[in-house]
N, C-alpha and C positions, 0 to 999 in steps of 0.2 A: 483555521477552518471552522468557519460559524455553521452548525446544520440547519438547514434550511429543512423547512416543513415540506413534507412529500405532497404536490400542488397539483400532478397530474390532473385535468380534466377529465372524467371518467376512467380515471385509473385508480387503483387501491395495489397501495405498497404490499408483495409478497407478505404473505403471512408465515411462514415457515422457508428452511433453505429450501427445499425442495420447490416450492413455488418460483423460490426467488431463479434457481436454476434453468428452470420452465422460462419464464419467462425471458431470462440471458438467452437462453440457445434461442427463443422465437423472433429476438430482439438481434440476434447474429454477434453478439458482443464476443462469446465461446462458443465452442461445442467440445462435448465429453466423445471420446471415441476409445478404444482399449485400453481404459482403464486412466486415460489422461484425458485432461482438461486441458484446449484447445484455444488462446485467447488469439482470435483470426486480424484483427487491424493489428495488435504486436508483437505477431511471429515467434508466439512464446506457448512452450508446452511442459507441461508437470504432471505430476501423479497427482490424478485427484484423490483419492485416501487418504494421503497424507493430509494431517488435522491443520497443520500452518496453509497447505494448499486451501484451503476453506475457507479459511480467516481471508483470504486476498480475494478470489471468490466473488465472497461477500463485499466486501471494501471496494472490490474493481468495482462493483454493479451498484454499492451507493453512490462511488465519484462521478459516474455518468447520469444516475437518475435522481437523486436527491441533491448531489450541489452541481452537476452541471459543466458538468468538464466533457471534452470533446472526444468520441473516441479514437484517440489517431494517438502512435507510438511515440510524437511527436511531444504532444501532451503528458499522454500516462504510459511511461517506461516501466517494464516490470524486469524484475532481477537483473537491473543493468549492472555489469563488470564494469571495474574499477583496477586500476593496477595504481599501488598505492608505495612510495616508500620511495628508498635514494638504490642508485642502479644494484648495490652492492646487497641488498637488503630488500626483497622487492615480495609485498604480500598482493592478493589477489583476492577482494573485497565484493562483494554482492549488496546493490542496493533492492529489496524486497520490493517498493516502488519508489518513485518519484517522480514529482511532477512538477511541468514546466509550464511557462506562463507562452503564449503568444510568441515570443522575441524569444525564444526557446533558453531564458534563464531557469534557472530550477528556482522553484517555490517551497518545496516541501519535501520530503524522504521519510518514509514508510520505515518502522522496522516492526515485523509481525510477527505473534506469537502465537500457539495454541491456548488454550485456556487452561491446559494442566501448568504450559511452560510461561505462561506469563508473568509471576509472581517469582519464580524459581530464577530468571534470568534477568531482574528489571534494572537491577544496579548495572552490573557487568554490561547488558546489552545496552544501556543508557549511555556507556562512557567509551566502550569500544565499537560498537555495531552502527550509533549515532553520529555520537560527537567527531571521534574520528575520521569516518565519512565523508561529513559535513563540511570540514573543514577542508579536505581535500576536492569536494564538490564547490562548494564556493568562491574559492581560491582569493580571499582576501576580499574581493568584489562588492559583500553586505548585500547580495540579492536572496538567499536562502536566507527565507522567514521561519520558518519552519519545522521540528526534529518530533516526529510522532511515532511515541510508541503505542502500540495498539494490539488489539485483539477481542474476537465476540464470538456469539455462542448463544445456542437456544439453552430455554431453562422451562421446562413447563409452559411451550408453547410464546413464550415472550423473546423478545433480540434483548441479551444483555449484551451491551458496551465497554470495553475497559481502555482508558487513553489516558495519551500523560503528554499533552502537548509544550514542546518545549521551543519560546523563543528566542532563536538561532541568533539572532545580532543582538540579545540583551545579554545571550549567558555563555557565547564562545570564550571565554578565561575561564567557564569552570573546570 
């Protein structure tokens, strides 16, 4: 995921979330309604409070305006279920987001954190929330490029970024 520079013609990137919000709901991407954020093309609703609900948020509303992805559930999946294991043994996994290409292979898988929980969880959630995942999302195939840990956060009025992108068909043996 190369960031591309925000190119909008007469457009200027939200300057705070609260902008960036504004502008999602004007844009039809979400809408907030009691107390939950409303994400309308993928049928998906959470608690906006909650600090990881934010983190995606955010991240939903760069995939579509800064690199360009389409909004359709097709594309950008958000907390897609997974049943993961052998019949006997059987866990129930959540992919935060992930996104597919066209030809509806997966490209990439989100795993999101708050900015207190990012640092606190990056091993653990690298090896199990990712990897794990991944593997069972790909299914030997070598189409999933992609294993992104992520999370942002205003700081005095600036977006800070935290990411740890990891590629997926160089480093599945770790």
């Amino acid at each position: 995921m190369i960031p591309k520079k925000y190119t909008k013609i007469g457009e200027v990137y939200p300057k705070d979330f609260d902008s960036l919000i504004k502008d999602g709901i004007q844009k039809s991407y979400f809408q907030i309604i009691d107390g939950k954020v409303i994400y309308l093309k993928q049928s998906f609703a959470d608690n906006f409070e909650d600090p990881e609900e934010k983190v995606r948020i955010g991240l939903f509303y760069d995939l579509i305006e800064k690199y360009g992805y389409k909004n359709h559930k097709e594309i950008i999946d958000l907390e897609f279920k997974r049943t993961i294991g052998h019949p006997y043994k059987v866990n129930k996994s959540l992919l935060d987001i992930i996104l597919y290409r066209q030809d509806k292979t997966p490209f990439a898988i989100f795993e999101l954190k708050s900015e207190s929980d990012y640092e606190r969880y990056f091993e653990d959630s690298i090896k199990t929330q990712l990897f794990e995942r991944a593997a069972n999302e790909d299914k030997g195939s070598g189409m999933l490029n992609y294993l992104i840990y992520y999370t942002r956060y205003y700081e005095d009025a600036e977006l800070i970024e935290k990411t740890q992108v990891i590629n997926f068909p160089s480093e599945k043996s770790r």
